[in-house]
C-alpha positions in Angstrom: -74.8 -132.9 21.3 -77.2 -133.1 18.7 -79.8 -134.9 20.6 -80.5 -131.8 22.8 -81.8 -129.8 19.9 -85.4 -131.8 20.3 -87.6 -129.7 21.4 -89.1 -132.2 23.8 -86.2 -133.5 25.2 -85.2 -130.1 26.4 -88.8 -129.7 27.8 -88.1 -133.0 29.8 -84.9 -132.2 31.0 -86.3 -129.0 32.2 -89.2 -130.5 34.1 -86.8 -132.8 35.8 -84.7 -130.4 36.7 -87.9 -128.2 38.2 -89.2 -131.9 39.6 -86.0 -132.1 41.5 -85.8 -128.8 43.1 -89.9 -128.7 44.5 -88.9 -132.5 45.5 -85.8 -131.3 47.7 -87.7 -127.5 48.5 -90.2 -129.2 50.1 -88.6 -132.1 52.3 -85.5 -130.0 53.0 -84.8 -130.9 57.0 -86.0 -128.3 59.3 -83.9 -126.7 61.4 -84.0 -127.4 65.7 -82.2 -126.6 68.9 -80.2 -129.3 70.6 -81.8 -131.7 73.4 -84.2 -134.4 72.8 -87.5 -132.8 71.1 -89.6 -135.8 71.8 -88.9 -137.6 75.0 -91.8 -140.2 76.1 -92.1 -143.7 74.7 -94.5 -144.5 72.2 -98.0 -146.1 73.6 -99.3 -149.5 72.6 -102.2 -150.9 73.8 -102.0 -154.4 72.6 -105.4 -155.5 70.9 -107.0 -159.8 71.2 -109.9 -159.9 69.3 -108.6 -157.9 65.8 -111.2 -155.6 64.1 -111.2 -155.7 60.9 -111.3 -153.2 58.4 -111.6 -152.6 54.4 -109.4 -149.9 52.5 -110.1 -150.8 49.0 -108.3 -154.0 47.6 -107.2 -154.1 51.6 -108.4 -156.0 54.8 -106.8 -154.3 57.9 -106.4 -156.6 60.8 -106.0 -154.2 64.1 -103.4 -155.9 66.8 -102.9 -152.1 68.9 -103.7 -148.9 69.8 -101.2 -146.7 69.1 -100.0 -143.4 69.9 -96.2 -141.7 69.8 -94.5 -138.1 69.5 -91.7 -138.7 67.5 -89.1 -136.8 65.7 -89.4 -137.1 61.8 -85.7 -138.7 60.8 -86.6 -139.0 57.0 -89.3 -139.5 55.0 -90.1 -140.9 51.8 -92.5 -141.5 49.1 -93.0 -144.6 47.3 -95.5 -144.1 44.7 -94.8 -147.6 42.2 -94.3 -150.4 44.5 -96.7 -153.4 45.4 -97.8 -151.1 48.6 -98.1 -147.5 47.0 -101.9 -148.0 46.9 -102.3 -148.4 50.5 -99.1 -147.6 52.6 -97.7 -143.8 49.9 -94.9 -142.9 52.0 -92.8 -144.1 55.3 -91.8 -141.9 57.8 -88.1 -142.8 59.5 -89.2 -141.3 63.3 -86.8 -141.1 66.8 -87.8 -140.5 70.2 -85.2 -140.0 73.5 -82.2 -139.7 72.5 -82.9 -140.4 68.6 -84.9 -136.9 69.0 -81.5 -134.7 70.1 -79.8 -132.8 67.4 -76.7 -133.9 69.2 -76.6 -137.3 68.8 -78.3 -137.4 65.0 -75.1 -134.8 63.8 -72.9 -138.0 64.2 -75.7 -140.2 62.5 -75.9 -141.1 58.9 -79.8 -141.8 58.2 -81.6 -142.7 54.5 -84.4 -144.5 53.2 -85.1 -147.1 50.0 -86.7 -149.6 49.4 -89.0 -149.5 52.3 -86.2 -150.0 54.6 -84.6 -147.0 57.2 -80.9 -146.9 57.1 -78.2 -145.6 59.8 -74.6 -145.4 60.3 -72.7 -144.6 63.3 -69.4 -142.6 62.4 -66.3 -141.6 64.7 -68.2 -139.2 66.6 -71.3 -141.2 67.5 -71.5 -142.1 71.4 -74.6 -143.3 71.5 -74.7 -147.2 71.4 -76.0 -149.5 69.0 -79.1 -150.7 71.5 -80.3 -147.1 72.1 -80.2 -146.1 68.6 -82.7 -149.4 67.5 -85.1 -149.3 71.1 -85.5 -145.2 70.2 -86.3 -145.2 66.3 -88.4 -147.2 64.0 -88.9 -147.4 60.5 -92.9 -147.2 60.1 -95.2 -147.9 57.3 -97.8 -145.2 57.5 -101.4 -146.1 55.8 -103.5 -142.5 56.2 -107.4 -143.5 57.3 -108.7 -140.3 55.3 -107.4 -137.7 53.1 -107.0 -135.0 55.3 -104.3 -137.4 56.9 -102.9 -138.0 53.7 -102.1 -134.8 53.1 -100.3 -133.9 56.7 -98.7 -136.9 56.3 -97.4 -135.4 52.7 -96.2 -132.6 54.1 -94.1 -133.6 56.9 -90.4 -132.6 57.1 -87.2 -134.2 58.4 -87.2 -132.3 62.0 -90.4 -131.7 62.4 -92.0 -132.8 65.3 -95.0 -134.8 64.9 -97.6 -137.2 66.6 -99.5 -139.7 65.2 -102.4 -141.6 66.7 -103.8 -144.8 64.9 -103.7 -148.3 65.0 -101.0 -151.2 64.0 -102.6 -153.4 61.8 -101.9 -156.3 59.7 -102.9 -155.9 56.1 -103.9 -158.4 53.5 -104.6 -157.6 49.9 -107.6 -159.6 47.6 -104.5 -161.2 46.1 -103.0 -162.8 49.0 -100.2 -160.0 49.4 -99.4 -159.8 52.9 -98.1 -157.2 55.6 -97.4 -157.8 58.9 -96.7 -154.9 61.4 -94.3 -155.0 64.3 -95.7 -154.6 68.2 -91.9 -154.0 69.7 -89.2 -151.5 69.5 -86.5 -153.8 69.7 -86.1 -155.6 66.9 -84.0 -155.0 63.3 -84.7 -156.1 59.5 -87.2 -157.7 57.6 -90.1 -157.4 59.6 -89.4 -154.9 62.1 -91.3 -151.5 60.9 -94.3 -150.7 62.6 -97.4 -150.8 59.9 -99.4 -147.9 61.2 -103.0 -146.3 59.9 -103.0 -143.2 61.2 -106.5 -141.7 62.1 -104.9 -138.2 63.8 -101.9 -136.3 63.3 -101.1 -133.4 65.1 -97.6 -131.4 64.3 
């Protein structure tokens, strides 16, 4: 027990502690009504000739427009890894059926490692196809800082849309990320890489 009577270890543990409760304050989920929240598809206008465009260490090839209302599932910041500096956080979003209360009460749903997570249990009736065609893990790269911080602020619940462009992104070094352009696929791969120019909640 000795250890704790250093001053700046208590200070630390303190700040965690403080860290910890802002972190979970401010993405605690928000509470909705039952029925699907966000039910149109998301809108992809697929793209031949890619523009290309430079954020910072960066070149964004464009492959489609893109527009969707989705449900925020989960969110998380990633503020360390090799893609901090130009894709900070991904959102976990659902549409149809993956927007209704009902259906995510029997869903388990997390986030690491740049990866979204679910896990029917006994009381899940919604099938494995509809779950995968009506969520997406997406990789969301703000164009501006005004975008940046909605983006930051979003909530699990919330209901948001967010209009951009998916792109594929190399960096100076060769680093390399390729975006999805379909709903249907799983793993490695499959999220959507998405700057977003316009978010409306």
């Amino acid at each position: 027990m000795r250890v704790w009577r250093h001053p700046i270890l208590k200070v630390l543990f303190a700040a965690y502690i403080l860290w910890g409760a802002w972190h979970w304050y401010g993405n605690r989920p928000v509470r909705t009504l039952d029925g699907m929240l966000a039910e149109a598809e998301p809108q992809q206008v697929d793209i031949a000739g890619a523009d290309k465009i430079q954020m910072g260490r960066w070149t964004l090839s464009v492959r489609a427009r893109y527009q969707l209302t989705a449900r925020v599932l989960a969110r998380e910041a990633y503020h360390f890894d090799s893609l901090a500096d130009l894709v900070p956080e991904d959102l976990a979003l659902g549409w149809g059926p993956m927007s209704d209360s009902t259906v995510l009460r029997t869903l388990d749903i997390s986030q690491s490692n740049r990866f979204y997570y679910w896990r029917a249990t006994a009381a899940t009736r919604i099938d494995r196809q509809s779950i995968i065609t009506h969520s997406a893990n997406t990789h969301v790269i703000p164009q501006n800082a005004l975008v940046a911080r909605a983006l930051a602020r979003l909530r699990p619940g919330e209901v948001v849309t967010l209009s951009g462009e998916l792109v594929d992104a190399v960096r100076n070094d060769g680093l390399r990320l390729r975006t999805s352009l379909v709903r249907s696929d799983t793993g490695a791969g499959a999220c959507e890489v998405m700057l977003v120019t316009d978010i409306t909640i």
